[in-house]
C-alpha positions as CSV (number, residue, x, y, z in Angstrom):
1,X,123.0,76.3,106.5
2,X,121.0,79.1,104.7
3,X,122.9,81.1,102.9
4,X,120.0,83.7,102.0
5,X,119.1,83.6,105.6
6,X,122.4,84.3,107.3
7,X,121.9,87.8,106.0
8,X,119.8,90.5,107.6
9,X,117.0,92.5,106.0
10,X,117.5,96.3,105.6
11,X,114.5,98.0,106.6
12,X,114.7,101.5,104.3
13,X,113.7,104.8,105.7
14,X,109.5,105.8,105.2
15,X,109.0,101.5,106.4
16,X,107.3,101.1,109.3
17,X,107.5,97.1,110.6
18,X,105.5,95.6,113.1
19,X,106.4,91.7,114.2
20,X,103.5,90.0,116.2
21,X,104.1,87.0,116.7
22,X,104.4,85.1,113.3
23,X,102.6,87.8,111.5
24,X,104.6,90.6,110.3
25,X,103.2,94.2,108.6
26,X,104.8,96.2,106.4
27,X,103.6,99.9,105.6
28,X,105.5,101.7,103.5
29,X,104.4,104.5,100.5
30,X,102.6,101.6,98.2
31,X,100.5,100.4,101.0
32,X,100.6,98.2,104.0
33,X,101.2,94.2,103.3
34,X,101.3,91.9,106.1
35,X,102.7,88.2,106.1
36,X,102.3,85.1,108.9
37,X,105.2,83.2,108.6
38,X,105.6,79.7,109.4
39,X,106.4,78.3,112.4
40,X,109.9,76.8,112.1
41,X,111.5,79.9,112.0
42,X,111.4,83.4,114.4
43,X,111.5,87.0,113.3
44,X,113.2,90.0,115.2
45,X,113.8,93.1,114.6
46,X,116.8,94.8,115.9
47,X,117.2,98.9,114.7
48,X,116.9,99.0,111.3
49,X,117.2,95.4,110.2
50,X,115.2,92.4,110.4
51,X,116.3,88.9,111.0
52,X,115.0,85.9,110.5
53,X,116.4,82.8,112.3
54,X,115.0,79.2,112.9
55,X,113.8,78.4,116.0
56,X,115.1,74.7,116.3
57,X,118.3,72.7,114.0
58,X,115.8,70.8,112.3
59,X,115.6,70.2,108.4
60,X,112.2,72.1,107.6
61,X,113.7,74.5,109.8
62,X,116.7,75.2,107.9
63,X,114.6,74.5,104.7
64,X,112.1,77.5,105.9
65,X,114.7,79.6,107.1
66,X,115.8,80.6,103.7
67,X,112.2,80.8,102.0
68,X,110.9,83.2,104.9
69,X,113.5,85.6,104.9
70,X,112.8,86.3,101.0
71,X,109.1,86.8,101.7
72,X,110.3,89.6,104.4
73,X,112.4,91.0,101.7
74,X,110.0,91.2,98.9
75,X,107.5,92.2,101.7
76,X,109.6,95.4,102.5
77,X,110.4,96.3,99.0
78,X,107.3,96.0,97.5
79,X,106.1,98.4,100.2
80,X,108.7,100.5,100.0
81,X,109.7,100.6,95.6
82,X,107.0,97.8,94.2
83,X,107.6,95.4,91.6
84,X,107.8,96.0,88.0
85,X,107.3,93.2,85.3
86,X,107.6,94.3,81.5
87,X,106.4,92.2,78.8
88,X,106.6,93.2,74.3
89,X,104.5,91.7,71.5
90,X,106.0,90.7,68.5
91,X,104.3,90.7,65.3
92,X,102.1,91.8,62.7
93,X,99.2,93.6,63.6
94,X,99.7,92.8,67.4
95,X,98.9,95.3,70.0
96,X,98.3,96.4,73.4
97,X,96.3,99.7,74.8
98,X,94.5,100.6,78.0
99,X,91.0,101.7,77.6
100,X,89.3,102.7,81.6
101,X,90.9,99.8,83.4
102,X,90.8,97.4,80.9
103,X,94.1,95.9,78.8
104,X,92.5,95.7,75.1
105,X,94.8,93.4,73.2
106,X,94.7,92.2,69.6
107,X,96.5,89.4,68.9
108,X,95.8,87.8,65.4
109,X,92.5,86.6,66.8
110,X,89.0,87.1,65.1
111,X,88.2,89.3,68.1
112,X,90.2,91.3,70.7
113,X,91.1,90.3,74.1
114,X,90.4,92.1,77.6
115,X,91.8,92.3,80.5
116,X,90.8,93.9,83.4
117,X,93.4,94.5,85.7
118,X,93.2,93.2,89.5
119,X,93.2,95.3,92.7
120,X,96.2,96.2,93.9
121,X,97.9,96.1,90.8
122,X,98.3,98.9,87.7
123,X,99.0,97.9,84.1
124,X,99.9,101.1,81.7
125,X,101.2,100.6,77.7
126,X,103.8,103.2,77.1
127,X,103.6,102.1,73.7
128,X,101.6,100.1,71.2
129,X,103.8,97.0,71.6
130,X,105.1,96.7,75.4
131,X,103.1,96.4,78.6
132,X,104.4,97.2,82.1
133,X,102.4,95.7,85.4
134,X,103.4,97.4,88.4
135,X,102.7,96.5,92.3
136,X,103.0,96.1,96.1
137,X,103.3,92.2,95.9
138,X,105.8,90.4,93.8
139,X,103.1,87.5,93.8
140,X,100.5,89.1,92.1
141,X,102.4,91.1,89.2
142,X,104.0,88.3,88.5
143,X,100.9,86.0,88.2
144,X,99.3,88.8,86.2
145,X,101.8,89.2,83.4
146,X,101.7,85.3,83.6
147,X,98.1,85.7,82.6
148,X,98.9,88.5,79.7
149,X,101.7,86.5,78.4
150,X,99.5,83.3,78.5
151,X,96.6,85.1,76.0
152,X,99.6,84.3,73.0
153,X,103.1,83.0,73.8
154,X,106.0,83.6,71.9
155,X,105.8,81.2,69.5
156,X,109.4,80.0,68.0
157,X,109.3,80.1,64.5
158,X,108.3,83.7,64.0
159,X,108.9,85.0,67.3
160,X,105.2,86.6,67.8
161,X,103.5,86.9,70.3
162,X,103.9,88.1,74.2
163,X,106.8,87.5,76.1
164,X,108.7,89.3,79.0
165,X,110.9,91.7,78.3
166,X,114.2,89.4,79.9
167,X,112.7,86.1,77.7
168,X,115.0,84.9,75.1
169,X,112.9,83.2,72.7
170,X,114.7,79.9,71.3
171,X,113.8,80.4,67.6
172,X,113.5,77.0,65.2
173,X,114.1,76.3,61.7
174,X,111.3,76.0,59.1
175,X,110.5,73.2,57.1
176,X,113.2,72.2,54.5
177,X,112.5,70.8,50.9
């Protein structure tokens, strides 16, 4: 039994949520998403909260039951608040800045990297050394401060390079004579 999916979703006041069948829209005041769910499990929405149940007592059903009801729930809050993913750079020299849409960032190579940021999501530097990629879908800023951290990872001798703001960064010990 799903223990994510026992538990109703809370649709928060300015969502507007329309189940069609297996599709279901979200508009909210970051945009409208819309998902189709798959077909082991039902959506319905009673007042102000939506539940997902599955249809039959199979095992893709239960296995479904819980992974659908999380993409209703980051449907409805990205709608609603957005995502946020915040990643720093470490080291000498390293930096990040907006220029137009682009993310300029200089990273110890012989040239600087760009980035131009993907529709539907915003990237803003409130600093030199941290980056912040805000969105509708949890998907997408995550894949795109994937692709920001992947230009230089951490590395884990020194510690430089980019890494999210939650990463803990298991540091090794240099060579010994």
């Amino acid at each position: 039994m799903s223990r994510v999916g026992k538990h109703p979703i809370e649709i928060p006041s300015g969502v507007n949520v329309t189940i069609s069948g297996q599709r279901l829209t979200a508009k909210g005041g970051m945009g409208q998403m819309e998902a189709t769910l798959m077909g082991e499990v039902e959506v319905t929405q009673e007042g102000s909260q939506v539940w997902v149940r599955p249809r039959e007592d199979s095992k893709r059903g239960r296995t479904m039951w819980g992974t659908a009801r999380t993409v209703v729930a980051n449907l409805i809050t990205g709608v609603n608040t957005g995502f946020t993913r915040k990643l720093e750079i470490t080291g000498v020299g390293y930096r990040a800045q907006m220029q137009g849409g682009d993310l300029v960032l200089q990273l110890g190579y012989s040239h600087e990297v760009r980035y131009k940021a993907p529709e539907g999501v915003k990237i803003d530097c409130p600093d030199l050394t941290h980056i912040n990629v805000h969105g509708a879908s949890r998907q997408r800023v995550g894949q795109v401060a994937a692709e920001i951290r992947a230009f230089r990872r951490a590395e884990p001798y020194k510690g430089k390079g980019i890494r999210y703001d939650d990463e803990v960064v298991l540091r090794k010990e240099g060579k010994k004579k």
